[in-house]
C-alpha positions in Angstrom: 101.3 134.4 116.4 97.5 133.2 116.7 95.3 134.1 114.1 93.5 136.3 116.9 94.1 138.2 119.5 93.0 138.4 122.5 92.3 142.2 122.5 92.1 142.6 119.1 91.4 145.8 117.6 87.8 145.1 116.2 86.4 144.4 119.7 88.0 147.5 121.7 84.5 149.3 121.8 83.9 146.1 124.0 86.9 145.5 126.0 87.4 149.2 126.5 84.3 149.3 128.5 84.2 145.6 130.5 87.5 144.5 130.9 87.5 141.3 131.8 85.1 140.1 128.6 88.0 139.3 126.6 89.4 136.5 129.0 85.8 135.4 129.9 85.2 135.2 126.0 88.5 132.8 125.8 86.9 130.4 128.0 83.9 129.6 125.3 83.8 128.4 122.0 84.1 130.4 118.6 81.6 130.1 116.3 81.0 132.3 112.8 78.5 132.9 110.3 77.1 133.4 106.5 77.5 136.9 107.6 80.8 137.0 108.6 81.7 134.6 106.0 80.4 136.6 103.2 81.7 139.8 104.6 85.7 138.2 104.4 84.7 137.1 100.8 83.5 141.0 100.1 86.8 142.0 101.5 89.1 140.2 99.1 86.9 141.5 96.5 87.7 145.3 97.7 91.4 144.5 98.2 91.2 143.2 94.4 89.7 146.1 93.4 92.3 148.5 95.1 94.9 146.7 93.9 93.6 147.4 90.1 93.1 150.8 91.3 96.5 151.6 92.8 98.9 148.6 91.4 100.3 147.7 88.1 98.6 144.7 87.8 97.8 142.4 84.6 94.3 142.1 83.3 95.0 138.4 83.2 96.0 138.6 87.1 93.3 140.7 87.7 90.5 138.2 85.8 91.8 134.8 87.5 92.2 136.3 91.1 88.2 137.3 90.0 87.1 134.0 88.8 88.5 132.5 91.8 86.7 134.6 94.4 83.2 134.1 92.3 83.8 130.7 92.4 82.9 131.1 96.1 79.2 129.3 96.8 78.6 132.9 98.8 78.9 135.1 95.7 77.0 138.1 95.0 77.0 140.2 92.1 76.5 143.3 94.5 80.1 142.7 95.7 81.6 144.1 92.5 79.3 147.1 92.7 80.2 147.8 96.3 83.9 147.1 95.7 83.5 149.6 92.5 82.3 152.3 95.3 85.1 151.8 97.5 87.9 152.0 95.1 86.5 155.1 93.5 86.3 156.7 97.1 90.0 155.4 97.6 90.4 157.3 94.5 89.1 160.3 95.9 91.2 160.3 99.0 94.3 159.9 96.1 93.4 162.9 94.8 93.5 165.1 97.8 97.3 164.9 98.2 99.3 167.3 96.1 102.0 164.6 94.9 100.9 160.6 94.2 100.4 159.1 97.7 101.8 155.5 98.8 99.1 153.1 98.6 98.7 149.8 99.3 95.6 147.6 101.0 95.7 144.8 103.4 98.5 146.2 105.8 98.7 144.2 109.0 100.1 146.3 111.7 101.3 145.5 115.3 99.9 147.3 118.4 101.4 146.0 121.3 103.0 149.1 122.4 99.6 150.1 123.6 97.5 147.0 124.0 99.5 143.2 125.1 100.1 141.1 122.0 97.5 143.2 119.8 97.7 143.0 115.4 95.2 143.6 113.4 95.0 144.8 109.2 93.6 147.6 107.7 92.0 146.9 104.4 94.3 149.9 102.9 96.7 152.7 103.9 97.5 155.8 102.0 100.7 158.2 102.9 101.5 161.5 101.1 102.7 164.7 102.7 102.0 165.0 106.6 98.8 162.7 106.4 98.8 159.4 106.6 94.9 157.8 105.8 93.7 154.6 106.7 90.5 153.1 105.5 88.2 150.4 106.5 85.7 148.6 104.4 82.3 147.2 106.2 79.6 145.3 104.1 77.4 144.9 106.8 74.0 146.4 105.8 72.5 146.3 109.2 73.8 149.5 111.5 75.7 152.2 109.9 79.0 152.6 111.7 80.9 155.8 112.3 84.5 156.9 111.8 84.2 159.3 115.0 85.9 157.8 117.9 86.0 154.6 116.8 88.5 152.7 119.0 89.3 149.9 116.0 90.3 152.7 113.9 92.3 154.5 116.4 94.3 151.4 117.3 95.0 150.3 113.4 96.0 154.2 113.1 98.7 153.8 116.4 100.0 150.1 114.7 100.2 151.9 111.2 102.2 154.7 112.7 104.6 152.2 114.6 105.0 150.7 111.1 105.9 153.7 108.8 107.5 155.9 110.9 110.8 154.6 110.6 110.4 155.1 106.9 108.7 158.8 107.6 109.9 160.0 110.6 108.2 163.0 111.6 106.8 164.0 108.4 103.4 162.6 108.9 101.5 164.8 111.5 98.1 164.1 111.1 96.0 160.9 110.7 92.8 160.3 109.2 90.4 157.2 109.3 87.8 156.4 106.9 84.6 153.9 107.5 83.0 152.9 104.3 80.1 150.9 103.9 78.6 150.9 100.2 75.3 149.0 101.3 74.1 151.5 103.7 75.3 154.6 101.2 77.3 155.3 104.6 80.6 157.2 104.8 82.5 158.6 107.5 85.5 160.0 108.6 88.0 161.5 111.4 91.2 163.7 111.7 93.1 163.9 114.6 96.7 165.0 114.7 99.7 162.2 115.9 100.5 164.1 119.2 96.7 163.8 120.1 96.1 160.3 119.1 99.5 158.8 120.8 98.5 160.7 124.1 94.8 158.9 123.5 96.8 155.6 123.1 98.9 156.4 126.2 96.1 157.9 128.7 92.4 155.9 127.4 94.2 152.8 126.1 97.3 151.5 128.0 95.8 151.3 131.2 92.7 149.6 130.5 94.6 147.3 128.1 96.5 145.7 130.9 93.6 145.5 132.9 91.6 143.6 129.9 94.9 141.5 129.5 94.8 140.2 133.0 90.9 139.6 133.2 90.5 142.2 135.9 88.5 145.2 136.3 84.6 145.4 136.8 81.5 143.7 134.6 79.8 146.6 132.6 77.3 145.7 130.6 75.9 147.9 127.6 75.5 147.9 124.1 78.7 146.7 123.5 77.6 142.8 124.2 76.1 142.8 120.9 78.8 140.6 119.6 80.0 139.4 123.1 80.2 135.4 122.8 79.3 135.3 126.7 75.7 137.9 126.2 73.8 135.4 126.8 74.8 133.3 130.0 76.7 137.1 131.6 75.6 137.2 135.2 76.6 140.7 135.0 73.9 140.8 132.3 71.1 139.2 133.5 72.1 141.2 137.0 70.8 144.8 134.7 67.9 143.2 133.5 66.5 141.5 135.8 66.7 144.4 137.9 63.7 145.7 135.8 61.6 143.9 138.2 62.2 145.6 140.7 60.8 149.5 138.9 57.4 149.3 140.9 58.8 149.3 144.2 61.4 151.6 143.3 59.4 154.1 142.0 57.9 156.9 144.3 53.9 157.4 144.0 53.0 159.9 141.7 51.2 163.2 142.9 47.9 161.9 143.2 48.6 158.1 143.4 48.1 158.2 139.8 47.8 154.8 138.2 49.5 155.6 135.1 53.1 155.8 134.4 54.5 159.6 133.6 55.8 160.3 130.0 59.0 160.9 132.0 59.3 157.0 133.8 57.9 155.5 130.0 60.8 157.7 128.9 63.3 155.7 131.0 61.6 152.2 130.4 62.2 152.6 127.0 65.9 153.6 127.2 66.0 150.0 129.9 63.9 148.0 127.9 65.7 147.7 124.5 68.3 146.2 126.1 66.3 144.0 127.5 64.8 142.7 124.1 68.3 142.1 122.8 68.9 140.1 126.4 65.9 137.8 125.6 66.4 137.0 122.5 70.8 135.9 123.1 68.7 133.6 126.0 66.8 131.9 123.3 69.5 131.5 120.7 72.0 130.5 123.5 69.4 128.0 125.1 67.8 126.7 121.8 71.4 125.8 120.9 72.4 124.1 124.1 69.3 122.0 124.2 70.3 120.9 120.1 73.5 120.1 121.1 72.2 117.5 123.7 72.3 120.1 126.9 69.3 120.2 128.9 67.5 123.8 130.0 65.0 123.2 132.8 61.5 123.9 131.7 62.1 124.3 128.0 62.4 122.0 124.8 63.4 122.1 121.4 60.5 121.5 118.9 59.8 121.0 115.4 58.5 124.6 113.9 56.1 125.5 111.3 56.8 124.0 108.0 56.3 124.9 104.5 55.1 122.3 101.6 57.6 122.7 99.0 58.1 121.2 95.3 60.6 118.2 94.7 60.7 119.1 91.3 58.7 122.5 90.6 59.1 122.5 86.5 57.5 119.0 86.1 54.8 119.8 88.6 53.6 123.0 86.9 53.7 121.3 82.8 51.8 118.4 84.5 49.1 121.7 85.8 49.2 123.2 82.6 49.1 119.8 80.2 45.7 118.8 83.0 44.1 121.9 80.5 44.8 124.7 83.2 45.4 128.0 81.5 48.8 128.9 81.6 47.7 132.1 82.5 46.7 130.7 86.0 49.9 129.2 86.8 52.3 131.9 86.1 52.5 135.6 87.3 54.2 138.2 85.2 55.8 140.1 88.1 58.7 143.0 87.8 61.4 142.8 89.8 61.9 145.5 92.7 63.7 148.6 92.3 65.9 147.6 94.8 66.5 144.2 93.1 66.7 145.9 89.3 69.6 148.2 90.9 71.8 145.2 92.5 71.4 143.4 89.3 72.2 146.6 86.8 74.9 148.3 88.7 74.1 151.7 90.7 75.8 154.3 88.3 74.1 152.5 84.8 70.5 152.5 87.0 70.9 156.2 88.0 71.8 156.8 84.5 68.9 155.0 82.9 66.2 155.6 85.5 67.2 157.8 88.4 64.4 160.8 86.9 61.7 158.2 87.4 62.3 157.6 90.7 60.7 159.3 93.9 61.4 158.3 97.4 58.4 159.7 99.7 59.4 160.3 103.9 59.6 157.5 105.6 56.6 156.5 108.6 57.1 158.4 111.9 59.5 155.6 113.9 60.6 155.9 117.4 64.6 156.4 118.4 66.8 157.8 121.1 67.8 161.7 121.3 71.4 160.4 120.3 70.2 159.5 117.0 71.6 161.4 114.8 68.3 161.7 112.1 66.8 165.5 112.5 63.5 165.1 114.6 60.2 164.0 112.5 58.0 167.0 111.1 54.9 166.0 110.1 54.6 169.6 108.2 57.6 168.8 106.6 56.6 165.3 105.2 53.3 166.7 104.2 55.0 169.4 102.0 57.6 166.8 100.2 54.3 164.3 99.6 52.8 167.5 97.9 55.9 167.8 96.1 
């Protein structure tokens, strides 16, 4: 079995919705990232943690399995606190059974009786009574993600079933699936009974599956190419945006033969520019790339950007400032640290104990988002009153 699949659970939203990605993806290279480094390292911090939580496990097997994973050049201090979060809200889920549920993290579950040749692991399961929970830790800080009909969920909920049921029969009848990410203060959740999510597996999966398996089916771009390795050179893409060009000749002339654009069409520009943005930007990463790598891109170049003068040995430099008769005073800056940065470093439950009466957080500046957000709309009365307060 290969270490990925080609439909594999955490890229449904994408495959679900452009079916022949997946086999077009196959055809360029992998690559990764700090992120996604970091995130794996955060991971095996959580499963630690859980396995504290909910194991019998030695204090000694507990510290060495810790020291080993902070040995990691990626480290972070935070990944304790956010690990601390999760297990406690593992903890919670725990409690909500009458009798001690079965737990255990890092289950790796097959799904090929909906989607071809399909695995994937949930970071922990949890089985008491009719409910069976799975729940998925993200560290990502950038865009919260929700529980509600998330395919990646769904499908680790189908492969968890195929795996205990043998064990439970018909006893469990419900499923529930959990998103938590600590960073964003973000957690989410979803219930659906077995007989609905089996008939969503059979109806909205199986048929598109095959299609993604076999590379066939139609191009749709959306905002599923965010993490598409082919957004950037997708003819299908560049087919959306590009079309942009063409709004003033599809447009009809306003009443009047107005020269300015109706809050209505700006409306709609918006909705088809923001993809457009995220386009430009994969072109620039993809091409700047290409052209480091040796490839050429007509009309473009790779250049040397702006650059910062830096010490070579900082410590020496500034006692050499200071012993020249410069006031000491000059040369250093006694600066706090940022809330934010005091928080990470003290733990979130110690700084809420110690300082969470001294803190205020005023309403955020008026910022522009689609109707599907799911923030309430902005009240300048509103924001008024709570800066009174």
């Amino acid at each position: 079995m290969s270490a990925h699949a080609l439909l594999s659970p955490s890229a449904a939203h994408r495959w679900l919705n452009c079916t022949p990605a997946p086999r077009l993806e196959a055809t360029l290279p992998e690559s990764t990232s700090e992120y996604a480094e970091e995130g794996r390292l955060a991971h095996s911090v959580c499963e630690l943690a859980a396995r504290k939580k909910f194991t019998l496990m030695k204090p000694s097997a507990y510290n060495t399995a810790l020291k080993k994973l902070k040995a990691d050049p990626l480290w972070s201090d935070e990944m304790l606190t956010t690990a601390g979060v999760y297990a406690e809200h593992l903890a919670e889920r725990a409690m909500s059974y009458q009798n001690t549920p079965y737990v255990t993290p890092e289950v790796k579950v097959d799904i090929s009786d909906y989607v071809p040749e399909a695995f994937g692991t949930c970071d922990c399961v949890m089985i008491g009574g009719d409910e069976l929970i799975i729940t998925d830790y993200k560290h990502g800080k950038g865009v919260p993600v929700s529980a509600e009909g998330n395919p990646q969920m769904r499908l680790y909920a189908l492969g968890a079933l195929r795996k205990y049921r043998p064990l439970y029969g018909d006893t469990i009848r419900r499923v529930s699936f959990y998103i938590d990410q600590p960073r964003l203060d973000s957690y989410s959740g979803e219930t659906m009974t077995v007989e609905d999510l089996t008939t969503w597996g059979e109806s909205e999966v199986k048929p598109k599956a095959a299609l993604a398996y076999a590379g066939e089916g139609s191009y749709a771009p959306g905002e599923w190419c965010r993490f598409c390795r082919a957004k950037a050179q997708c003819r299908a893409r560049a087919g959306v945006h590009t079309a942009l060009e063409d709004f003033k000749d599809a447009q009809p002339p306003t009443a009047g033969g107005s020269p300015l654009l109706t809050d209505a069409e700006i409306g709609g520009l918006l909705h088809r520019a923001e993809g457009l943005i995220k386009w430009y930007d994969s072109l620039r990463e993809y091409a700047l790339g290409a052209l480091l790598d040796g490839g050429v891109i007509p009309g473009w170049k790779a250049v040397e950007g702006r650059s910062v003068r830096q010490w070579t040995d900082q410590d020496k430099a500034l006692e050499t400032i200071i012993s020249a008769g410069i006031d000491r005073a000059v040369v250093y800056d006694l600066v706090p640290k940022t809330l934010a940065q005091l928080e990470k470093m003290i733990g979130a439950p110690q700084f809420s104990e110690l300082v969470g009466g001294l803190i205020a957080k005023p309403p955020g500046k008026p910022a522009l988002a689609p109707e599907s957000d799911k923030r309430p709309a902005y009240s300048g009365a509103a924001a008024d009153f709570a800066e009174a307060t």
